[in-house]
N, C-alpha and C positions, 0 to 999 in steps of 0.2 A: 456403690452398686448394691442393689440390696440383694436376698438369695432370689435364686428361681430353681424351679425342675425345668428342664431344658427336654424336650420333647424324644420318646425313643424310637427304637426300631427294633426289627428282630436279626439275629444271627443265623442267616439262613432259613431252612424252613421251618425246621423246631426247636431251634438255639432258642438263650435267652430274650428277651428285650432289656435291650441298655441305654444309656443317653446315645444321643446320634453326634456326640463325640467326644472319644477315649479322651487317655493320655498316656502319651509315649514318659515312659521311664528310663531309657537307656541313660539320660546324662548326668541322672543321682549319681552314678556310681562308676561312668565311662564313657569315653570319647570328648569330651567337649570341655576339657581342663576343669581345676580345682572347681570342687561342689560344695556348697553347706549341710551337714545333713539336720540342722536344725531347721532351716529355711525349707528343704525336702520332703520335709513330715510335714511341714506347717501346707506346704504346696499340694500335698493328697490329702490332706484332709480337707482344705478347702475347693477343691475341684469335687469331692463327692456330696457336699452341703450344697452345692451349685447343680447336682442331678447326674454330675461325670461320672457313671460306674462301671465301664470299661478299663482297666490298666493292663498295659501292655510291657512285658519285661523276656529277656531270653537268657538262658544257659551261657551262653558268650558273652554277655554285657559284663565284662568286668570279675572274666574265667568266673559264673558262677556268685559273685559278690550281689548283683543288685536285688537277684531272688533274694537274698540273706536279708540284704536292706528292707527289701517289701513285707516282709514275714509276718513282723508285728503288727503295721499296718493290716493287711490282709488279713490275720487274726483278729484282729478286735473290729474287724467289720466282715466279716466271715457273710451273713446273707447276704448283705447290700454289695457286694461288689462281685467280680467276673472276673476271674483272672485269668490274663492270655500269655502264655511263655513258649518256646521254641526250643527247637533241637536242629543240629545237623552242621554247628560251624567247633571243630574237636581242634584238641592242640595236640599236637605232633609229641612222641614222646621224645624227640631227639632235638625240640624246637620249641623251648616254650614260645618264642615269638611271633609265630608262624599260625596261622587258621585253617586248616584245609576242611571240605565237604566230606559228609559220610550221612549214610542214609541206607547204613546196613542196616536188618534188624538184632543184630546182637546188641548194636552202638545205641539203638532205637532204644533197648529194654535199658542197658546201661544208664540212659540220657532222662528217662523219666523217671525211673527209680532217682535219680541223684536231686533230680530238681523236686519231686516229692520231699525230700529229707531237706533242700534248703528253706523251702519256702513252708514249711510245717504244716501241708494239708493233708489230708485223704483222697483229693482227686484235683485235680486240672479242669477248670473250666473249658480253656481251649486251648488246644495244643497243633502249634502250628510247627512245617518241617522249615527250617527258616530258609535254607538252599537247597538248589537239585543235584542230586547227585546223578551224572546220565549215565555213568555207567551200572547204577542202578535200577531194572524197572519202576518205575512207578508205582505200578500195580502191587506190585513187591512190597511197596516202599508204605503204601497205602492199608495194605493187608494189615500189617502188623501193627500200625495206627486203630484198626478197628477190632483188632483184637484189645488193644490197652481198653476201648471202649468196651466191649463187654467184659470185659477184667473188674473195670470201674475202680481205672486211675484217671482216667481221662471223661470227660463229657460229650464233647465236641472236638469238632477236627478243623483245621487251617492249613493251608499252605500259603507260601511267601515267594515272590518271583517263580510265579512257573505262566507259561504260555496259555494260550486259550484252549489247544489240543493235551497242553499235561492236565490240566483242569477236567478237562471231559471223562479225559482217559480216566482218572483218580472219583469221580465220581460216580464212574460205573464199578469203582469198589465199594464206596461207604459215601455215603451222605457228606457235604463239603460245607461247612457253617460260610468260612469265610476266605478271601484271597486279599491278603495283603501286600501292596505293590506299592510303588512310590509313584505318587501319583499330585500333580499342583499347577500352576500354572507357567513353572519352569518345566513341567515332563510329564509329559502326554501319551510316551509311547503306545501304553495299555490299551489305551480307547481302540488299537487296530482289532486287538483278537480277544483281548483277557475280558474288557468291559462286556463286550457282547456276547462272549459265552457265559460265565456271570448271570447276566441276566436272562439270559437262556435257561439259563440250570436252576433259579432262582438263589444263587452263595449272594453273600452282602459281602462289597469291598470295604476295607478296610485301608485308607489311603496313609503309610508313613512317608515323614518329611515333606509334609502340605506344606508346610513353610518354606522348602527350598532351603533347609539345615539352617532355617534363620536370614538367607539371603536376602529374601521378598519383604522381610518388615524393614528392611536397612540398617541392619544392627551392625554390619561389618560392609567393606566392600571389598578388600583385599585379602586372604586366608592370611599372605604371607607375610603382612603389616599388623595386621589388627586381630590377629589371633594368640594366645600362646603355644609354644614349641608342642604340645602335647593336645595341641587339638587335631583331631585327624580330616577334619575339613583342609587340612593343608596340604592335604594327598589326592585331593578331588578337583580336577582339571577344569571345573568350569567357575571355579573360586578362588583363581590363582593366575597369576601374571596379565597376558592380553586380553585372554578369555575374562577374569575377573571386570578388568577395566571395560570391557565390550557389554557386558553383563549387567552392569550399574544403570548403561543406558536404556534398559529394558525397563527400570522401572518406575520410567515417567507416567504411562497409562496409569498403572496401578495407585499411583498418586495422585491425579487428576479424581479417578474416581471416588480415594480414601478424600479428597478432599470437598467433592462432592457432597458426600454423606456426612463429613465431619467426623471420620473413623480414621484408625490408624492403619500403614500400609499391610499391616500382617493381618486386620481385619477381613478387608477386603479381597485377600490371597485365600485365605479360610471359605470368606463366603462365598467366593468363588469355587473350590470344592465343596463345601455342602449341598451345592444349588444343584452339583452333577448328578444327585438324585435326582429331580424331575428332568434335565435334562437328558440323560441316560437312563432314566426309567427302571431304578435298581436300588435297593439302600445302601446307603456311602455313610461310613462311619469313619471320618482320618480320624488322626491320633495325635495332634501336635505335643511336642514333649516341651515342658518346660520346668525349672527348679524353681522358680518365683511364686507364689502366691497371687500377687497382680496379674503377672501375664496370666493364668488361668482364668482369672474374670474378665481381661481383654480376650482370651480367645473364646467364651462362650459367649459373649456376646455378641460374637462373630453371627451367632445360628441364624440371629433374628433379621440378621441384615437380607435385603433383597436387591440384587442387585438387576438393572431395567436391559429389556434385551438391546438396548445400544450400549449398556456398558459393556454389557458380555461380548459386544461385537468388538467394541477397542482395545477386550483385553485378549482376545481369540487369536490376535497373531505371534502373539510374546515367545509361546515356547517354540515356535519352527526359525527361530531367532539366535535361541543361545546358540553359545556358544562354549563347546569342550562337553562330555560326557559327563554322564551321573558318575560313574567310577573310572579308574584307570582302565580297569578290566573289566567289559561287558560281560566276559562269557556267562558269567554266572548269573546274569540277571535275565527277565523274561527277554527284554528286546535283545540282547545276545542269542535268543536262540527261538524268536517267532521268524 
């Protein structure tokens, strides 16, 4: 594959312009078993020669480790790239094992100050609150996000699973760059409130786990078989037992069409959300994460693909299909609480 610039978009309304798609870093350093971190450098350096300069990392991936991991990276391409990190999933001091929400502003000042100091900047590109806290206002919650902004630790502001009305609410405090939801052709839920306010408001989505945690290119079909003990896909109900085997059979369309084109299945999952820009009428920048180098050039490749509106009709029933939830526990995600 030889290089390209992959074509961009903006972050809102006076955010960046960055390629029209990131990449997800969480599994350098967490969630998805044993990582290389030689093959991890090699994988960001090559997605930004390829126009990728979106990355996406948070405070939780790995208590705090995968900002450490990105640092140098991120330093030694300091203009060229964007960097997106989060706040809001804290560990219990009575639990290291345990995650709970917070979306105080004391935790807020806490939580950017520390990721400042791991990832050795001067400011955050974009700082998104990664969960809601409800017993939080919003507004509250938002306030003190726009103050880091005129502080100038921060750039730009994000939120992560909140509804179509926390989105409105939160933009009648500060200016909103981006809302990033999980959003692919296994989960749709967004498209009832979040999409359409979104582009209401003019925020660009930011789609994680386009891929269906890997589901959709058929890298695995069983969590509980084909995964190792330490992968947390083995906690996600619709990648495990009946649900997984139910689940497999979903993705015949996506085949037919990958075979269509002569693309692979996680191609055609990708270009399926890319294309939600003109379809939805809003910029969609996912974030596929990957540790590989390859799959980074299978998934920019994805941008160029177009897929014809009979395919999009064959693959438009898939997700009112699966089967078993994104998480065990909705609550804390937007469709828990649209």
């Amino acid at each position: 594959m030889t290089d390209r610039t992959i074509p961009t978009a903006r972050l809102g309304a006076d955010g960046p312009e960055v390629g029209v798609q990131g990449l997800g870093c969480m599994g350098m350093s967490f969630a998805y078993g044993p990582a290389d971190a030689g093959e991890s450098r090699a994988t960001l350096e090559r997605a930004l020669e390829l126009g990728v300069t979106l990355y996406d990392t948070a405070d939780a991936y790995g208590a705090g480790e995968n900002e450490k991991f990105l640092s140098p990276f991120f330093k030694a391409h300091r203009d060229e790239v964007v960097i997106a990190t989060k706040f809001a999933l804290a560990v219990p001091p009575d639990d290291p094992t345990r995650r709970i929400i917070r979306n105080d502003p004391p935790y807020i000042r806490q939580a950017v100050e520390s990721s400042l100091k791991r990832l050795d900047v001067d400011v955050i590109d974009l700082y998104y609150m990664h969960r809601r806290d409800v017993n939080v206002p919003i507004e509250e919650t938002v306030g003190v996000m726009a103050d880091l902004v005129r502080e100038g630790k921060v750039k730009h502001l994000g939120l992560s699973e909140v509804t179509g009305a926390e989105l409105r609410a939160a933009q009648g405090v500060h200016p909103i760059a981006a809302v990033q939801s999980e959003w692919s052709l296994f989960s749709r839920d967004i498209e009832t409130g979040v999409v359409p306010t979104a582009r209401d408001l003019g925020v660009t989505l930011v789609p994680y786990s386009p891929l269906g945690r890997g589901f959709l290119t058929g890298s695995f079909a069983n969590a509980d078989k084909d995964l190792t003990a330490d992968d947390f896909r083995r906690q996600q109900p619709r990648f495990t037992g009946e649900n997984a085997a139910s689940n497999v059979a979903l993705l015949e369309p996506i085949r037919t069409v990958a075979e269509a084109h002569g693309v692979s299945l996680g191609q055609v999952a990708l270009a399926w959300v890319q294309q939600q820009t003109k379809v939805h009428a809003l910029p969609v920048i996912p974030i596929p994460g990957t540790r590989k180098a390859s799959r980074v050039e299978e998934n920019v490749a994805a941008v160029t693909i177009e897929l014809t509106a009979e395919e999009l009709t064959l693959l438009e029933p898939i997700a009112g299909k699966v089967a078993g939830d994104r998480y065990a526990d909705m609550t804390f995600t937007s469709a828990g609480r649209e």
